[in-house]
Every structure is written in C-alpha cells, then in structure tokens.
C-alpha positions in Angstrom: -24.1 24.0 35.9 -21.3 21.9 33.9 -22.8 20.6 30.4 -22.4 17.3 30.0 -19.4 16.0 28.0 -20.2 13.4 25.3 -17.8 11.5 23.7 -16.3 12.4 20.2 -17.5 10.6 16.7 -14.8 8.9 15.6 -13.1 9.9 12.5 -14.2 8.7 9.1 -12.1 6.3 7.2 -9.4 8.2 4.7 -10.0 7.9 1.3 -7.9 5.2 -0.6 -7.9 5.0 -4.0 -9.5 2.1 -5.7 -7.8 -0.8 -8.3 -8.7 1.2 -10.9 -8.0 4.6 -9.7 -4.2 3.0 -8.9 -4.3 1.9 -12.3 -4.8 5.2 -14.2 -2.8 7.1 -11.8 0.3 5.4 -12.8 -0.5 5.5 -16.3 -1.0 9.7 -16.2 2.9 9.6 -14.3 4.0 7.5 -16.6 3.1 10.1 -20.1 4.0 13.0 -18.3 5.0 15.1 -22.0 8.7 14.0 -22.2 10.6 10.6 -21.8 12.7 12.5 -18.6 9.7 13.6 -16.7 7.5 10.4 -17.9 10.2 8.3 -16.4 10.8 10.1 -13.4 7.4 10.7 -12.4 6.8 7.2 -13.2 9.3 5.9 -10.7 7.8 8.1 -7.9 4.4 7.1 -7.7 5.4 3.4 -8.2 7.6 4.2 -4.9 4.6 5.6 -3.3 2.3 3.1 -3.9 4.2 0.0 -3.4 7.0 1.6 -1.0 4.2 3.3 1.2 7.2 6.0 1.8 5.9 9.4 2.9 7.4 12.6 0.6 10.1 13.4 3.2 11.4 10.3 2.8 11.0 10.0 -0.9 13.4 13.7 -1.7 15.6 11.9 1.1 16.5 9.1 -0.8 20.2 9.2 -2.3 21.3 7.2 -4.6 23.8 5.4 -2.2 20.7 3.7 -1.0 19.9 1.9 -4.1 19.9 -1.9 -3.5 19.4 -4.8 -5.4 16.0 -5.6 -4.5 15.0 -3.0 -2.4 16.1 0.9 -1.1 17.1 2.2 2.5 14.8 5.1 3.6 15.6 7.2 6.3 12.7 8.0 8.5 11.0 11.9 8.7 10.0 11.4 12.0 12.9 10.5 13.9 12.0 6.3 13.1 14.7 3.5 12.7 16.1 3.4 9.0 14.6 0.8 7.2 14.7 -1.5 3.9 11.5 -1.8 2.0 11.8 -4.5 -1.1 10.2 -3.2 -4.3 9.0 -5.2 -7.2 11.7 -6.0 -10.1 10.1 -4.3 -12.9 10.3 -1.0 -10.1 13.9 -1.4 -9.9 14.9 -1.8 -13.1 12.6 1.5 -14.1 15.1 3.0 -11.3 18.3 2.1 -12.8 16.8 3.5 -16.1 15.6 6.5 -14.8 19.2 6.8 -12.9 21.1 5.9 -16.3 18.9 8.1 -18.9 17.1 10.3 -17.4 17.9 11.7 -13.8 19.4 15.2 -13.9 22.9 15.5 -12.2 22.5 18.5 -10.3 23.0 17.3 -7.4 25.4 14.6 -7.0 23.8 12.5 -4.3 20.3 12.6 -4.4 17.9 10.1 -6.3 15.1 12.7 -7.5 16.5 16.0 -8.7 15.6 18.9 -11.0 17.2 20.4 -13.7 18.8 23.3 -11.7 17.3 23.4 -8.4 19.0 20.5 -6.9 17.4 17.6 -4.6 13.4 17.9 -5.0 11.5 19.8 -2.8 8.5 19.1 -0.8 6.6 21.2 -2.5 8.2 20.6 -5.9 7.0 16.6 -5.4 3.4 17.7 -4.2 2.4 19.9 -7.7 3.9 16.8 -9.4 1.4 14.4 -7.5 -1.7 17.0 -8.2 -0.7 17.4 -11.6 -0.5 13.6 -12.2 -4.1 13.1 -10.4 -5.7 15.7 -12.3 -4.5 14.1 -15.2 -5.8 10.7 -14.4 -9.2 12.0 -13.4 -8.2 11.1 -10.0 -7.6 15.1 -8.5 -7.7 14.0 -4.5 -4.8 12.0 -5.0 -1.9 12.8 -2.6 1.0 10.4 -1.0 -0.6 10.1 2.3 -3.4 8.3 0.3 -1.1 5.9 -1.9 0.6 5.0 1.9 -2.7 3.8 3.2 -3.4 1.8 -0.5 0.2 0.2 0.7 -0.8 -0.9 4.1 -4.4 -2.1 3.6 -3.3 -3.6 0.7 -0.2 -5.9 2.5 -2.7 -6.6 5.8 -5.6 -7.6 3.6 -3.5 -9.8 1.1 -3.8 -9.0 -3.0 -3.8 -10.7 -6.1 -4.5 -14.1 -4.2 -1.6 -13.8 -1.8 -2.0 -14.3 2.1 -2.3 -11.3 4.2 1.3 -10.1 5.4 1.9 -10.3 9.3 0.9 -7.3 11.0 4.4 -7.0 12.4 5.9 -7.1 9.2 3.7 -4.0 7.8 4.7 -1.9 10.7 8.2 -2.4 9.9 7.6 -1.7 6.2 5.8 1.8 6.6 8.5 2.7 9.4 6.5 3.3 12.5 7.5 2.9 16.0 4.3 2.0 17.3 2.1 -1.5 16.1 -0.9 1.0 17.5 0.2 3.2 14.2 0.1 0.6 11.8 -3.6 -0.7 13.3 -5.2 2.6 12.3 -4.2 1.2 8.3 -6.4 -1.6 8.3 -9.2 0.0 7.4 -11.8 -2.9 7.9 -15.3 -2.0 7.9 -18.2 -3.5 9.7 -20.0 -5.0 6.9 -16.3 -6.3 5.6 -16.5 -8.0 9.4 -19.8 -9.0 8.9 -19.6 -10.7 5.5 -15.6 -12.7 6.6 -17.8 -13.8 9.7 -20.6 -15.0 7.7 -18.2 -17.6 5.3 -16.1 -18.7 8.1 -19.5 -19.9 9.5 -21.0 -20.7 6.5 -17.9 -22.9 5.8 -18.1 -25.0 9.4 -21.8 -25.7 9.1 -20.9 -27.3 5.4 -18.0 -29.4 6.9 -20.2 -30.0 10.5 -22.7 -31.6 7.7 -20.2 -33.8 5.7 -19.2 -34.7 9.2 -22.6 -35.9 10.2 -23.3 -37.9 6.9 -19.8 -39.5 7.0 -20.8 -40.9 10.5 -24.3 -41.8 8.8 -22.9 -43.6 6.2 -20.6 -45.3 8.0 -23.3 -46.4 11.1 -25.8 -47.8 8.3 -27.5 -50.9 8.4 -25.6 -53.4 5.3 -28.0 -52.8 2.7 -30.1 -50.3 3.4 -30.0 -46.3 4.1 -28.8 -44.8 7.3 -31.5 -44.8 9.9 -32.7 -40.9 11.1 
C-alpha cells in the first residue's frame, strides 16, 4: 500500500538583519583595531549591504573595475557582468581605502592581504563573523546583508518609492525575475495591513465624494436633504 504523499511546508523566511542591527554592524567593521583593517573592513560590508554582491564576487573585484559612481562585478554563477551604483560617501571610502590603506600584494585585485595575495573566501568569511560578533550581531553572514539589499530596494527606504522589480534583478545579477521574487520577503500580516489603508484610504475619498455632491445638490439656504 503507497502512503500518501503530502505536500512540503514551505521554507521559513531567512533572517535579515534589522535597521539597527545594519547600523552596529557597520560601526564594529569600521573600528576593526587599526586604521588599514578598520578601513578595509569598512568598505566591505558597506559593499555588501548596499551592493547586495555575494563573496565570490566581492574577492573578484579588481581595481580596473572601479568606476565613478559605481563598480563592475563579474558574476559567480556564470550571470551577465553587471554595474551596481554605490552611494558617494562608499566610493570615496574606496578610493581611500585604495590610496592609504590597501596592501599591494597583488597588483590587480581590490581586497588583498598583507602576503597572501587576493582575499580568500574563507579569509572574507572569519572577517564577516568576527565583525558580527563584535556588533552583538553573531548570525551575520553576506547571504544575509544580500537579502537586506533586495527587500530593502523592492520595499522603498528612507521615504523613497519602491525600485522596479526589474531593475532589482538586474542589480543582484540574476538571470531569472523568479530569483529576485523569492527577496521580497512580504508577509501576510504586511499584506493584510497595505490592504487595509488602501481601503481605508478609498472609503475616506468615496465620502468626500458623497458630501461634495451633497453640498453641491442643496437646497439655497438650507442643509442638504438625506
């Protein structure tokens, strides 16, 4: 007798870290013991957080692909090359890192260490579990600060307008819009509660409508009949 196959629970949402978590996680990279690794370590969260880059393509980066307002990644998983534009104050703490700071042992790459070379992997993940321990923050990892980018570009921040969907899913690098969907990361009381002032907001007009017409349909001195 075959046992009934019943369909799997879908996965829980991945954690993403909060406002505040953001907030003291770049302020642990940023007093990392020395101005060199402050700096440095500085530079790479910021990239994380607001580039949404994975760590392949962070230790890819060379510093050909500096631009003016933005850096070219090249994709880990076989993806198109892309642009993604960075804040100003990001790129000027690049050039600084690049001027003062950045170790020239090897002559291409962006992020290097003092003997060793390009970074490694591995050399980028201690960084990122030293800087969350730090900030009080110890699940931190770049998977996580790539899902703070996207939810926070398709949900809008600071008081801006949601970006395009489109224009995320060229941003993080994926081939797929069906990728860039499984970012947004909208719950169903979040659902429940945009829902509820939509509604709310057409039942106000719909009644400034109605006592417009009122007002307007009223006997000369005297109130609108009901």
């Amino acid at each position: 007798m075959d046992l009934p196959k019943f369909k799997e629970p879908p996965l829980p949402d991945p954690w993403i870290p909060a406002d505040e978590e953001v907030k003291r996680i770049i302020s642990a990279a940023g007093n990392s013991g020395d101005m060199g690794s402050s700096s440095r370590n500085k530079v790479i969260v910021e990239l994380l957080f607001f580039g949404g880059i994975r760590i392949g393509e962070l230790i890819s980066i060379n510093l050909e692909d500096i631009r003016s307002t933005g850096i070219r990644i090249r994709s880990e998983k076989g993806e198109a090359e892309r642009i993604i534009g960075l804040p100003t104050e990001v790129m000027n703490e690049i050039r600084e890192y690049i001027e003062y700071y950045r170790y020239n042992s090897d002559p291409a790459a962006l992020f290097t260490t003092r003997r060793g070379g390009r970074m490694s992997y591995h050399y980028v993940r201690n960084i990122l579990g030293r800087i969350g321990a730090r900030a009080g923050v110890p699940r931190f990892h770049a998977h996580a600060a790539r899902h703070r980018c996207a939810t926070a570009l398709l949900r809008g921040i600071f008081g801006q307008k949601p970006l395009d969907i489109r224009m995320v899913q060229i941003h993080l690098g994926h081939r797929s819009l069906r990728t860039t969907e499984r970012y947004t990361h909208i719950t169903q009381e979040e659902v429940a509660e945009q829902v509820r002032e939509r509604l709310t907001q057409f039942f106000q007009f719909d009644e400034k409508v109605i006592q417009m017409h009122e007002s307007l349909h009223a006997p000369h001195g005297g109130a609108a009949r009901i």
